[in-house]
mmCIF file of the N, C-alpha and C atoms, coordinates in Angstrom:
data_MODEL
# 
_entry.id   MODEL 
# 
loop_
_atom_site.group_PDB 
_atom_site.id 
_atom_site.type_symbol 
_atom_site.label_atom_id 
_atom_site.label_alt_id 
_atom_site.label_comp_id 
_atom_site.label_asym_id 
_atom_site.label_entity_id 
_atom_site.label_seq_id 
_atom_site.pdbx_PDB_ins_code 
_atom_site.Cartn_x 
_atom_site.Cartn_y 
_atom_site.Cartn_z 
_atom_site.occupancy 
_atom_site.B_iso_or_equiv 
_atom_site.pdbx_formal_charge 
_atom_site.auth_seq_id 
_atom_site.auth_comp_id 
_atom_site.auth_asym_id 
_atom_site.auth_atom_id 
_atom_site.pdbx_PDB_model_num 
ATOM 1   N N  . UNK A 1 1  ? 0.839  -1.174 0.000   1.00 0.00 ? 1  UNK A N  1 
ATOM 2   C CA . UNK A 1 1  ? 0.000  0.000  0.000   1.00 0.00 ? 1  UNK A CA 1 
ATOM 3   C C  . UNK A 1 1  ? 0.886  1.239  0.000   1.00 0.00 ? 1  UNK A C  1 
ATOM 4   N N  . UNK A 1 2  ? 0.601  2.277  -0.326  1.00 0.00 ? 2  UNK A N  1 
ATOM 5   C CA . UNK A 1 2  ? 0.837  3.282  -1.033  1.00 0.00 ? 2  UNK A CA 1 
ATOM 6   C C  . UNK A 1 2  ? 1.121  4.184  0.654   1.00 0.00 ? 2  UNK A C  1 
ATOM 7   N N  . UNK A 1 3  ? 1.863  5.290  1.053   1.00 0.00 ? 3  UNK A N  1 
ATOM 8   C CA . UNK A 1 3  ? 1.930  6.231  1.980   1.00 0.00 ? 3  UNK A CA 1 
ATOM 9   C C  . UNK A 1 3  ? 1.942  7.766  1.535   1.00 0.00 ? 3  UNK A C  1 
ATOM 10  N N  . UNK A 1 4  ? 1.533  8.273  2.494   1.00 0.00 ? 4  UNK A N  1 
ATOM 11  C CA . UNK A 1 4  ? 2.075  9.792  1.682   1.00 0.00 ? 4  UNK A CA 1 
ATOM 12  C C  . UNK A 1 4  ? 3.314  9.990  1.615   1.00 0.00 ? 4  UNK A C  1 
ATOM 13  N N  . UNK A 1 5  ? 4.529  9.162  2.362   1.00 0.00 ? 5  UNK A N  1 
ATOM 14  C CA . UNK A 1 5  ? 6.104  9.068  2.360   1.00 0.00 ? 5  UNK A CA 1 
ATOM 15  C C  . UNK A 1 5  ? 6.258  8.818  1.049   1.00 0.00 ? 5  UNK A C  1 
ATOM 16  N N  . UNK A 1 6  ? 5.608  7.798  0.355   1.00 0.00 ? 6  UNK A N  1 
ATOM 17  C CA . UNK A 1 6  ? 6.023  7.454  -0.956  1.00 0.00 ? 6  UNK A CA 1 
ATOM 18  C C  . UNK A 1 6  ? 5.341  7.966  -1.975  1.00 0.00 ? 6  UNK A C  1 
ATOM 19  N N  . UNK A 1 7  ? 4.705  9.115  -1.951  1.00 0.00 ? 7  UNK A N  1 
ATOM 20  C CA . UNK A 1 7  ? 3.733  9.875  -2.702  1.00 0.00 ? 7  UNK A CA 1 
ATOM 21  C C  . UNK A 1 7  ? 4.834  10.716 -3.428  1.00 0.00 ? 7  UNK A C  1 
ATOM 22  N N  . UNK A 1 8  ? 5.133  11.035 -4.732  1.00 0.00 ? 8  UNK A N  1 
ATOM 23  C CA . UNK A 1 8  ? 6.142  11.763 -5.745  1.00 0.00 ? 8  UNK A CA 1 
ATOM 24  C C  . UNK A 1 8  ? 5.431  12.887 -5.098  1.00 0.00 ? 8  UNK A C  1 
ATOM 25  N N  . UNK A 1 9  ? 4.626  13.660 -4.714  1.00 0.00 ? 9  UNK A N  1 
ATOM 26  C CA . UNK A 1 9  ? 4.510  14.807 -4.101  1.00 0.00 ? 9  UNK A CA 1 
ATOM 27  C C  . UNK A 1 9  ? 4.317  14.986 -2.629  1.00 0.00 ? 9  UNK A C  1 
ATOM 28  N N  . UNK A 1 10 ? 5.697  13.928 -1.760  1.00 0.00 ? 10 UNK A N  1 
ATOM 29  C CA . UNK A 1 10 ? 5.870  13.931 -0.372  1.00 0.00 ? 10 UNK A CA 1 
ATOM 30  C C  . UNK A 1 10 ? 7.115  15.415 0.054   1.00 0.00 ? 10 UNK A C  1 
ATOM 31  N N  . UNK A 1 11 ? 7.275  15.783 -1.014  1.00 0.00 ? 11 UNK A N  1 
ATOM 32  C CA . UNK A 1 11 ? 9.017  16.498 -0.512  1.00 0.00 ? 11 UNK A CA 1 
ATOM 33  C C  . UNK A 1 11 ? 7.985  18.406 -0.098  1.00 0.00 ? 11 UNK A C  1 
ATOM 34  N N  . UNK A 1 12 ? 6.622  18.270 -1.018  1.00 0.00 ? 12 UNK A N  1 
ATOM 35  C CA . UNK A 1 12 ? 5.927  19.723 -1.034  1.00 0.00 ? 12 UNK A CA 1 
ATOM 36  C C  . UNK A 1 12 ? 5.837  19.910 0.902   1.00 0.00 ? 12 UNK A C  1 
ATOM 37  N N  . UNK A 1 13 ? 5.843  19.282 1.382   1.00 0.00 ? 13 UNK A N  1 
ATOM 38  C CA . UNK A 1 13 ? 5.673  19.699 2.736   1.00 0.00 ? 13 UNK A CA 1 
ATOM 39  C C  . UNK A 1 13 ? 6.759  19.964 3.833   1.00 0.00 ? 13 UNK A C  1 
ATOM 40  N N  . UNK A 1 14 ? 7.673  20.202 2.759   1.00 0.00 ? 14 UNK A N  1 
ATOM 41  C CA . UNK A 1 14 ? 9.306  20.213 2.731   1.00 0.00 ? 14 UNK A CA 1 
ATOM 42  C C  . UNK A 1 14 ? 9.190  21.583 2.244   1.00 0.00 ? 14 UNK A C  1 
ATOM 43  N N  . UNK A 1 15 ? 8.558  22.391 1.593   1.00 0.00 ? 15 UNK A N  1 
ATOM 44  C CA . UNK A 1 15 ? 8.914  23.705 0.989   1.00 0.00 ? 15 UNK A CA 1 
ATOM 45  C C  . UNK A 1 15 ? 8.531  25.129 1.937   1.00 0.00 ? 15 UNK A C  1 
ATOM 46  N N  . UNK A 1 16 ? 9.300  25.783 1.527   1.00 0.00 ? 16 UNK A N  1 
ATOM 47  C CA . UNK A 1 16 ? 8.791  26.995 2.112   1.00 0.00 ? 16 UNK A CA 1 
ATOM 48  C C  . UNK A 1 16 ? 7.197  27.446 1.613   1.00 0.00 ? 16 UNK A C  1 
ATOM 49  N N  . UNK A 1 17 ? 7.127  28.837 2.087   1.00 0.00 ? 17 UNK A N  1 
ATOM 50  C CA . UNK A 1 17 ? 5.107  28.958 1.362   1.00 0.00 ? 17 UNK A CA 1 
ATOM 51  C C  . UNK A 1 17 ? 5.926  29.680 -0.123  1.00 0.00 ? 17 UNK A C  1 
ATOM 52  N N  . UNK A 1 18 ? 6.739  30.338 -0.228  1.00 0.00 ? 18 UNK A N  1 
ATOM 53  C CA . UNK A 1 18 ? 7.299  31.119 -1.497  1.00 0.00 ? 18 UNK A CA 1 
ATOM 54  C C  . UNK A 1 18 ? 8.217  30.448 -2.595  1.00 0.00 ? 18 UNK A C  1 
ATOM 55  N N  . UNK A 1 19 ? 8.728  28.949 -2.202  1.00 0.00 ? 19 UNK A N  1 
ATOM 56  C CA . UNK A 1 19 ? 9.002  27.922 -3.044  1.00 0.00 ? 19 UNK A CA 1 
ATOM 57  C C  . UNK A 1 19 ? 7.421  27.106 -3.303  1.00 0.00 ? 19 UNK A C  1 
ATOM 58  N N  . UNK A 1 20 ? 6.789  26.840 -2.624  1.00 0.00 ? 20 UNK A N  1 
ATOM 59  C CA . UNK A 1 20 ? 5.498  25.956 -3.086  1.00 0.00 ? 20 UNK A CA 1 
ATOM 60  C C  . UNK A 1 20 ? 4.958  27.246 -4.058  1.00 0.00 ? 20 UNK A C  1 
ATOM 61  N N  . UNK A 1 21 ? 4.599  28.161 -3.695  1.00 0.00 ? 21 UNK A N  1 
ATOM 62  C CA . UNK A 1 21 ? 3.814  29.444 -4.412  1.00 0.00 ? 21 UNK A CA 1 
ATOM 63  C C  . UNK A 1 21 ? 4.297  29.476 -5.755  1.00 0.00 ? 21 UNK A C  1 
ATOM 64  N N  . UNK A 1 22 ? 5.665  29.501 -6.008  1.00 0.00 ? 22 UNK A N  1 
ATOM 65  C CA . UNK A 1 22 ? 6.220  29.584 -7.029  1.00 0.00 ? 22 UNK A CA 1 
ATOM 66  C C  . UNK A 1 22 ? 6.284  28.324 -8.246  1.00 0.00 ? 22 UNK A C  1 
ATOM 67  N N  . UNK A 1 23 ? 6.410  27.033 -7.530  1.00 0.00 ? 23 UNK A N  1 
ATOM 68  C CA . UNK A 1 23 ? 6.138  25.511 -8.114  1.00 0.00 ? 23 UNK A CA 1 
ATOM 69  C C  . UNK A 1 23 ? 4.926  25.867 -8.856  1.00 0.00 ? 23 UNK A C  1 
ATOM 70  N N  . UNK A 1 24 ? 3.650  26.071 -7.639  1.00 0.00 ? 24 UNK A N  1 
ATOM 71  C CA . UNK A 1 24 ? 2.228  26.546 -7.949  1.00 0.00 ? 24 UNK A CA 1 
ATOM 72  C C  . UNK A 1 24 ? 2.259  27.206 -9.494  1.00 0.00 ? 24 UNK A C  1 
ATOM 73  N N  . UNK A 1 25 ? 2.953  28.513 -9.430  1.00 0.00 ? 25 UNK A N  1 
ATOM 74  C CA . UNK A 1 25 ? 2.820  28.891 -10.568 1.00 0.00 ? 25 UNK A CA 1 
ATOM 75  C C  . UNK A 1 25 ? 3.010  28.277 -11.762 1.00 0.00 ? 25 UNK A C  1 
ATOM 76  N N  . UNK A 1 26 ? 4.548  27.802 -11.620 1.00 0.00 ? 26 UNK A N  1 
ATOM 77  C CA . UNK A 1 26 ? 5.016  27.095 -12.588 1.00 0.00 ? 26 UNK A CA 1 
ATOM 78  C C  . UNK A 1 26 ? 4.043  25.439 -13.664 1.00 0.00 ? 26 UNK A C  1 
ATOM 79  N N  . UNK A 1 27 ? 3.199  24.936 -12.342 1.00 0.00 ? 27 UNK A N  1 
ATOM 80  C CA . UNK A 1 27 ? 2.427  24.147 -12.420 1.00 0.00 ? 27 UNK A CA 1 
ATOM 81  C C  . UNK A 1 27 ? 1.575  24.556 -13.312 1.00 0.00 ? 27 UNK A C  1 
ATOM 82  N N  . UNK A 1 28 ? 0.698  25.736 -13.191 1.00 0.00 ? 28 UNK A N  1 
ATOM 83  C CA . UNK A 1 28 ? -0.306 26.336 -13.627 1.00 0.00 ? 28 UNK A CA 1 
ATOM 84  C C  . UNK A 1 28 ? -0.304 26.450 -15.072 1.00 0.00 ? 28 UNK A C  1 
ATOM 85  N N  . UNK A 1 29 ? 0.696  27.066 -14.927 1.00 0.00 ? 29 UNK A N  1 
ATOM 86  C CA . UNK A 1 29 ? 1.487  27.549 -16.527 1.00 0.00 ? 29 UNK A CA 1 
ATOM 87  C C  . UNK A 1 29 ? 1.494  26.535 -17.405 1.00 0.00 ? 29 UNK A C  1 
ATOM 88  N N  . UNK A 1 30 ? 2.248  25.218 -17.046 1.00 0.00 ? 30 UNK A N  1 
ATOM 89  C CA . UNK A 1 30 ? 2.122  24.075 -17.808 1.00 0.00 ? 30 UNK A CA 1 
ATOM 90  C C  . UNK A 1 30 ? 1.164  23.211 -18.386 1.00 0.00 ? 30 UNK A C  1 
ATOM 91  N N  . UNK A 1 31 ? -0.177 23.911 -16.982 1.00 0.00 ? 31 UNK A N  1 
ATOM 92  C CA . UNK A 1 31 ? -1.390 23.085 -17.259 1.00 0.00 ? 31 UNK A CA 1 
ATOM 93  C C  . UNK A 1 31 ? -2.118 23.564 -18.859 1.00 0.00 ? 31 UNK A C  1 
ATOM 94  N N  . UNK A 1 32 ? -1.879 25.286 -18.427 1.00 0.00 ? 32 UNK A N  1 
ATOM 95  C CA . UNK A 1 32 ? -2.673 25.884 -18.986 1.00 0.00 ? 32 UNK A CA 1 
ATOM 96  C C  . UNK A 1 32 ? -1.980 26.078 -21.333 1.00 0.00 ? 32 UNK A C  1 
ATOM 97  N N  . UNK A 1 33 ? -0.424 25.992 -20.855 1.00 0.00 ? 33 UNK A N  1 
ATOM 98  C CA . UNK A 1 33 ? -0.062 25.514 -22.337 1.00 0.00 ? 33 UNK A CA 1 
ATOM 99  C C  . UNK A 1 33 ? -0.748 24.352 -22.941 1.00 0.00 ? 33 UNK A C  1 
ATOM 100 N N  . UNK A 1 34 ? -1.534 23.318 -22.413 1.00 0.00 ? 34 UNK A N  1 
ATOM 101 C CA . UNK A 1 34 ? -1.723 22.588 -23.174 1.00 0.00 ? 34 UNK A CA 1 
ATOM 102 C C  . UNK A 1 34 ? -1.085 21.268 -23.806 1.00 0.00 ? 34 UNK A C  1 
ATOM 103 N N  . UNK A 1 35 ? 0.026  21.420 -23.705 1.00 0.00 ? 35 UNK A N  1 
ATOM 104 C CA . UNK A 1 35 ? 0.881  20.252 -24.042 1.00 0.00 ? 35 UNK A CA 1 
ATOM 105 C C  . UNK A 1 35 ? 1.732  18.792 -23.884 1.00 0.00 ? 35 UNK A C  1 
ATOM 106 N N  . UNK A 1 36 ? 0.780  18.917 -22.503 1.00 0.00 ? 36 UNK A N  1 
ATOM 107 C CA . UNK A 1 36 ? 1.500  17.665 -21.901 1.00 0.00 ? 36 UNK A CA 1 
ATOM 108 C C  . UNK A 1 36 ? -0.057 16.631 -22.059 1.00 0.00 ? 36 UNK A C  1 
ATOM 109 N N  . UNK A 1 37 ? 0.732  15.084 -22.225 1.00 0.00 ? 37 UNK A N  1 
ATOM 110 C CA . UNK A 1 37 ? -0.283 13.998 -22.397 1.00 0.00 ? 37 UNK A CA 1 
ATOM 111 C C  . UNK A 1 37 ? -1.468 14.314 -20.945 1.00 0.00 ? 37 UNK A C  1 
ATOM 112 N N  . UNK A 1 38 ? -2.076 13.144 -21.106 1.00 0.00 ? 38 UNK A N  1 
ATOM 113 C CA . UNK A 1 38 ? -3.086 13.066 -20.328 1.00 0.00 ? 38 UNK A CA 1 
ATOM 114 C C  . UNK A 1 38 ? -2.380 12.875 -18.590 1.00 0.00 ? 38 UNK A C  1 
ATOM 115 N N  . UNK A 1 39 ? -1.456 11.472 -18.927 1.00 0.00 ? 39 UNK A N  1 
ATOM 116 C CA . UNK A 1 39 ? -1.087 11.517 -17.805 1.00 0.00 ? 39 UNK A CA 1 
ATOM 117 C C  . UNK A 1 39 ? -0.107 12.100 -17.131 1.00 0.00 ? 39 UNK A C  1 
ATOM 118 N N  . UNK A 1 40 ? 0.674  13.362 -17.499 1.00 0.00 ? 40 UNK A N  1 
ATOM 119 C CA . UNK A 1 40 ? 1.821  14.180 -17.671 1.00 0.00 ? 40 UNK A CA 1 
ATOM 120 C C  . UNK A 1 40 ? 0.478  15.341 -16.890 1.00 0.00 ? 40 UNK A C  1 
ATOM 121 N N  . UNK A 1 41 ? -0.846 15.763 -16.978 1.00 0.00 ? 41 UNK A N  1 
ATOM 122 C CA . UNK A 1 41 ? -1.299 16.509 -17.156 1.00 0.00 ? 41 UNK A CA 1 
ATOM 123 C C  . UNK A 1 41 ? -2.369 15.876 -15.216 1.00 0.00 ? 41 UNK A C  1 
ATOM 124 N N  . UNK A 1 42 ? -2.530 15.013 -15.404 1.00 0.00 ? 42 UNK A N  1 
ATOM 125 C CA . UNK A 1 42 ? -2.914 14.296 -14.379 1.00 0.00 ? 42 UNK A CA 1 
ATOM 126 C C  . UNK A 1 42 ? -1.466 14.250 -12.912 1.00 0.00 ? 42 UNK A C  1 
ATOM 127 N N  . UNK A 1 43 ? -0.411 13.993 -13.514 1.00 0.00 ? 43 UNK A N  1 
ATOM 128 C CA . UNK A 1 43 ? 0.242  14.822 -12.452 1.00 0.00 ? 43 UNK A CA 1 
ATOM 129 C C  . UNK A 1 43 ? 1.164  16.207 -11.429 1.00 0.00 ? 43 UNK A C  1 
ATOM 130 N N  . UNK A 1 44 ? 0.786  16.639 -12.944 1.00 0.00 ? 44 UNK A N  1 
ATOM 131 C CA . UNK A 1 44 ? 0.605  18.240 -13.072 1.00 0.00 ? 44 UNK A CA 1 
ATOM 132 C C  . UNK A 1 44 ? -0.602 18.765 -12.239 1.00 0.00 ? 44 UNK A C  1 
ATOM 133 N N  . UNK A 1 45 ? -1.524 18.121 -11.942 1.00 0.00 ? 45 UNK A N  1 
ATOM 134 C CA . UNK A 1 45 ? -2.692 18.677 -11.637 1.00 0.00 ? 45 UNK A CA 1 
ATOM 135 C C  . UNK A 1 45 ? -2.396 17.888 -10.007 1.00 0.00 ? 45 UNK A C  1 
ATOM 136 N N  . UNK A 1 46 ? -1.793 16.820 -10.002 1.00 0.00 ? 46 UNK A N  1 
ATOM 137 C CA . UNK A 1 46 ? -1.976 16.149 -8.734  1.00 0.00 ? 46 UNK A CA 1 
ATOM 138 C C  . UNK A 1 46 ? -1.062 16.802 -7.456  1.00 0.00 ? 46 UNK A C  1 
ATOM 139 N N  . UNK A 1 47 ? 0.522  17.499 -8.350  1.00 0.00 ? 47 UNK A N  1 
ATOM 140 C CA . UNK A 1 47 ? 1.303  18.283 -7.506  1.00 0.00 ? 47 UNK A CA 1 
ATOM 141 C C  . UNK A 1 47 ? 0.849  19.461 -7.167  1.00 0.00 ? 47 UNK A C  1 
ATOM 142 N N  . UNK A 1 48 ? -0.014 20.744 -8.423  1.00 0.00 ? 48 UNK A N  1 
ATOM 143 C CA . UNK A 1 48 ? -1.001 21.751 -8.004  1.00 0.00 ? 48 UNK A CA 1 
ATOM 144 C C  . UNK A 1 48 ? -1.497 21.684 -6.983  1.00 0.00 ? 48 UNK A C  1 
ATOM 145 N N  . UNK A 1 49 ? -2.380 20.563 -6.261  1.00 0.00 ? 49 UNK A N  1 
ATOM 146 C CA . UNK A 1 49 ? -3.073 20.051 -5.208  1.00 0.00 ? 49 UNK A CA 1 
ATOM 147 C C  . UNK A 1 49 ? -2.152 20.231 -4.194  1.00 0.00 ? 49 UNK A C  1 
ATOM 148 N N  . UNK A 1 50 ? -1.348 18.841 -4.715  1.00 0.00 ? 50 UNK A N  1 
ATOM 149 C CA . UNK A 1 50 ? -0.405 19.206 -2.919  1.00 0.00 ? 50 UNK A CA 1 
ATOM 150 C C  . UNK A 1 50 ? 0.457  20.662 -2.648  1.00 0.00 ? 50 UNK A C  1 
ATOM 151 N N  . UNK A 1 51 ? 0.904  21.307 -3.683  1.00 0.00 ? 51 UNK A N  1 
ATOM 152 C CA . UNK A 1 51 ? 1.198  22.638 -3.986  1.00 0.00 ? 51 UNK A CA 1 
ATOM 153 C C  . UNK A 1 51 ? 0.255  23.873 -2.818  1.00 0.00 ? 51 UNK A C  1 
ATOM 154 N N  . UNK A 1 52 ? -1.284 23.767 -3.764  1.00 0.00 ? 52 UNK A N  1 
ATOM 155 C CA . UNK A 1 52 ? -1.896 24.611 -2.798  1.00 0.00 ? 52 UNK A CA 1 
ATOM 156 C C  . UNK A 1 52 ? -1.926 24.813 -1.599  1.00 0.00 ? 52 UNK A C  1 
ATOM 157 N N  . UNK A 1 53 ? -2.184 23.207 -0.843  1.00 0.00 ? 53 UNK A N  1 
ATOM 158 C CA . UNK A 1 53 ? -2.725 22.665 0.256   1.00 0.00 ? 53 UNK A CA 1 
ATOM 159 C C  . UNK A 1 53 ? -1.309 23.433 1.109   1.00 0.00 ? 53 UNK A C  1 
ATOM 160 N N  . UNK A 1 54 ? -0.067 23.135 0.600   1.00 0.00 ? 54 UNK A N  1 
ATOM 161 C CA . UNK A 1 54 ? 0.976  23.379 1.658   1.00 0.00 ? 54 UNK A CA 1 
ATOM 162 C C  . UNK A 1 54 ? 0.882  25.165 1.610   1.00 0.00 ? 54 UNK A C  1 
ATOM 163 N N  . UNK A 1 55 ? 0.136  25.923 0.913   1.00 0.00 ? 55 UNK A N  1 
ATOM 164 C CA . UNK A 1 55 ? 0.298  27.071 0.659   1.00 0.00 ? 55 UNK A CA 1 
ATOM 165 C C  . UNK A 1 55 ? -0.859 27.355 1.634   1.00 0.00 ? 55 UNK A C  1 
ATOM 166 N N  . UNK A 1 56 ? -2.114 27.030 1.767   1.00 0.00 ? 56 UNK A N  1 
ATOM 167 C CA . UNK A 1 56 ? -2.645 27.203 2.829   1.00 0.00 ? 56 UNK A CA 1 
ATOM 168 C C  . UNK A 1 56 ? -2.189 26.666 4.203   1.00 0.00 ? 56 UNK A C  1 
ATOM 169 N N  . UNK A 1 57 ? -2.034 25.536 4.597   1.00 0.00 ? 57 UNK A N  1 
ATOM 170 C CA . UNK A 1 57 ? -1.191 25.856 5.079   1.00 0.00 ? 57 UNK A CA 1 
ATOM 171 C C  . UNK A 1 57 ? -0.203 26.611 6.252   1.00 0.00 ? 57 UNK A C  1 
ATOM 172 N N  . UNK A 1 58 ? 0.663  26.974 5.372   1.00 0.00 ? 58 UNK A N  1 
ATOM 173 C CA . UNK A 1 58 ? 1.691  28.500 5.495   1.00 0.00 ? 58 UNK A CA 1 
ATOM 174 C C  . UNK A 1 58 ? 0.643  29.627 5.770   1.00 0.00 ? 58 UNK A C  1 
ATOM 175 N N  . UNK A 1 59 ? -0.367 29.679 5.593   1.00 0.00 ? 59 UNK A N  1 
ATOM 176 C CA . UNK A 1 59 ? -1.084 30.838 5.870   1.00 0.00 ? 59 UNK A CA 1 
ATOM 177 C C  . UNK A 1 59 ? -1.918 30.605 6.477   1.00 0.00 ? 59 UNK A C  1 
ATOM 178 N N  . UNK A 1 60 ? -2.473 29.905 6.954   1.00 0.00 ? 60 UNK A N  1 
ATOM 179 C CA . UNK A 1 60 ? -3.203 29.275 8.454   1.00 0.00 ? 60 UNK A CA 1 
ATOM 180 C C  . UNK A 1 60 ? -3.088 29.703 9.344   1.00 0.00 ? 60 UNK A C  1 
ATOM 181 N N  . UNK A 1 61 ? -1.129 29.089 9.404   1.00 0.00 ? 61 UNK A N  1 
ATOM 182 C CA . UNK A 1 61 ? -0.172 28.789 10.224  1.00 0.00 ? 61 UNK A CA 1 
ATOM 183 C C  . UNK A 1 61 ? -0.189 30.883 10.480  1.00 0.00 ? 61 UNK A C  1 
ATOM 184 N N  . UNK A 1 62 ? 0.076  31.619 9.818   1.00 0.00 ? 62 UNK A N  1 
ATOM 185 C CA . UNK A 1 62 ? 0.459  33.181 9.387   1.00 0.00 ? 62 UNK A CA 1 
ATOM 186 C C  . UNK A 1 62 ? -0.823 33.333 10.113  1.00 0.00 ? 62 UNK A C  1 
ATOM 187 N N  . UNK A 1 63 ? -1.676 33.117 9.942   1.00 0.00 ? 63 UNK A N  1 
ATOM 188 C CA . UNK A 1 63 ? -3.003 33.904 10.180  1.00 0.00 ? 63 UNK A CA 1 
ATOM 189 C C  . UNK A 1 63 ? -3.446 33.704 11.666  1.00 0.00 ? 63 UNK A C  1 
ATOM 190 N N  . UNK A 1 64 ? -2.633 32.554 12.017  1.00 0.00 ? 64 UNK A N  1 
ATOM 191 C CA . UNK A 1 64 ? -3.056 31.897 13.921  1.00 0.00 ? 64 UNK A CA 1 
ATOM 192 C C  . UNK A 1 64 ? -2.355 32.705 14.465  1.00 0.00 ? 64 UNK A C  1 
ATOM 193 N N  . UNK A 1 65 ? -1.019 32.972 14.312  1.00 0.00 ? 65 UNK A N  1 
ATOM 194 C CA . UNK A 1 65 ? 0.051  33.421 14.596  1.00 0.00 ? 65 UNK A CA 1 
ATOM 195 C C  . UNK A 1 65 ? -0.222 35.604 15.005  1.00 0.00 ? 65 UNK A C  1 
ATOM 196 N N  . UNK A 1 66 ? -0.909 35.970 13.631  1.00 0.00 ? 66 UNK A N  1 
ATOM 197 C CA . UNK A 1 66 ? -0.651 36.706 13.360  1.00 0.00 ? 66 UNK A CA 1 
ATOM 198 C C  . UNK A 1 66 ? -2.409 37.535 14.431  1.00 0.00 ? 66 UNK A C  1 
ATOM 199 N N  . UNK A 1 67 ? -3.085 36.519 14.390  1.00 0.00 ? 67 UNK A N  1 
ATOM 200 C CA . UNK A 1 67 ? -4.287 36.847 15.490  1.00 0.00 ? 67 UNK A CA 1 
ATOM 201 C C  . UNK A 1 67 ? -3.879 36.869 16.952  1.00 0.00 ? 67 UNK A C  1 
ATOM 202 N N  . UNK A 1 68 ? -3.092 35.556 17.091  1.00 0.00 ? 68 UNK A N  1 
ATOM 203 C CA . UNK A 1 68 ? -2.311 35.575 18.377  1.00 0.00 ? 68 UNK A CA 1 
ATOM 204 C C  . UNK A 1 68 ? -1.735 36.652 19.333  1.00 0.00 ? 68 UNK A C  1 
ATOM 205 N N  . UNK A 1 69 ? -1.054 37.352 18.154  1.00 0.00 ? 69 UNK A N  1 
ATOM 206 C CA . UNK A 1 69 ? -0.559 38.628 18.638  1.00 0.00 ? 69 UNK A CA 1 
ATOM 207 C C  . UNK A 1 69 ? -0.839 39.680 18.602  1.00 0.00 ? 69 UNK A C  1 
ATOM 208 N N  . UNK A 1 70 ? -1.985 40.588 17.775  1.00 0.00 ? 70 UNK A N  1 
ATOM 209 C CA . UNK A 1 70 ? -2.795 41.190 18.152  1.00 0.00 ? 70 UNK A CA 1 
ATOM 210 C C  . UNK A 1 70 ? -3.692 40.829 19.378  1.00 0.00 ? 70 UNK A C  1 
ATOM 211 N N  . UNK A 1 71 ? -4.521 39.534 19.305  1.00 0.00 ? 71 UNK A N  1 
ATOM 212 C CA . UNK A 1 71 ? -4.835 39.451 20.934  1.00 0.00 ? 71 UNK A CA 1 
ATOM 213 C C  . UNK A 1 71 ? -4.040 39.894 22.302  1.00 0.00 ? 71 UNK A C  1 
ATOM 214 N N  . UNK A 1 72 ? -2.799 39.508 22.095  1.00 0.00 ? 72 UNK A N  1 
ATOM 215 C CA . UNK A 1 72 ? -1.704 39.484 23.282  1.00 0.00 ? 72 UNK A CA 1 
ATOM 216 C C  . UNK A 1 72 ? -1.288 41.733 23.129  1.00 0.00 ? 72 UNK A C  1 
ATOM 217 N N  . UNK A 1 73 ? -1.218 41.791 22.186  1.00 0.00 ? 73 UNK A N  1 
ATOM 218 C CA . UNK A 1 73 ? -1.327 43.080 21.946  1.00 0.00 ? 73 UNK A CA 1 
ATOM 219 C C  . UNK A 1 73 ? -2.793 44.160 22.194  1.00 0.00 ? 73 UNK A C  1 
ATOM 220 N N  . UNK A 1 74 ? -3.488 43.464 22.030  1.00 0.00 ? 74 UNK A N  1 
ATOM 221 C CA . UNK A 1 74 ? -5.137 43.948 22.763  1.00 0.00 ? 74 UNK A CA 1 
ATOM 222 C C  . UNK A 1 74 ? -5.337 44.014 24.660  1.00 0.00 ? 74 UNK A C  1 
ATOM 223 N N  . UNK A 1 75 ? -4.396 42.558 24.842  1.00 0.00 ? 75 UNK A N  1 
ATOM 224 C CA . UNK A 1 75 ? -5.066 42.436 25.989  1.00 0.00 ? 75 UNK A CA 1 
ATOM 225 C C  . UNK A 1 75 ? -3.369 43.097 27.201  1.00 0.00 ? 75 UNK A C  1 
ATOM 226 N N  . UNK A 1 76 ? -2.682 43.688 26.594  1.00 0.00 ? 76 UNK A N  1 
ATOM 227 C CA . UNK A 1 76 ? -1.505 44.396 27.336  1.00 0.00 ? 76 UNK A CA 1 
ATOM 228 C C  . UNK A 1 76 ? -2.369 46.118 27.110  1.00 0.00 ? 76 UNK A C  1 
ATOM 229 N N  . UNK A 1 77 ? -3.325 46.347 26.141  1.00 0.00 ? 77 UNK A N  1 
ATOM 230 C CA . UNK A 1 77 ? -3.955 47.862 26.309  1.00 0.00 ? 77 UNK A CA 1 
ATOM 231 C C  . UNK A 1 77 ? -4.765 47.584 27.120  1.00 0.00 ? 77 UNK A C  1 
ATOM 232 N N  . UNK A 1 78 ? -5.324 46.837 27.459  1.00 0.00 ? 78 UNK A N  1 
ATOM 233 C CA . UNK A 1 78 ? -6.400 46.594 28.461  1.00 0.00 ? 78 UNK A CA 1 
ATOM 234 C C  . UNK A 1 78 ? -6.117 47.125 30.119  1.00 0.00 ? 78 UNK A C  1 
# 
């Protein structure tokens, strides 16, 4: 059986958010030329996925973080 360890798109959770962002693009681009077979195009579309996902993510992660401290910054005016 198959793992996400052995998934060709295991290393995306390995990237920064501005290396995945950038893959992302690059992904996009390729989809959208047109030129790759079906299944060239099927995993083009399958790394996009794990691409995004680690890009949200990174900004989850930014957005918990970034509430966190305005709270802690709210509650020192208090």
């Amino acid at each position: 059986m198959s793992t996400a360890k052995d998934s060709p798109n295991a290393d995306v959770a390995k990237l920064t958010y501005e290396q995945a962002r950038e893959q992302l693009v690059q992904v996009v681009s390729a989809l959208e030329q047109g030129n790759a077979t079906l299944e060239e195009s099927m995993a083009l579309w399958e790394r996009g996925e794990a691409l995004a996902a680690q890009c949200e993510t990174w900004l989850t992660g930014a957005k918990t973080r970034l509430d966190a401290a305005l709270a802690a910054r709210k509650g020192e005016a208090e």
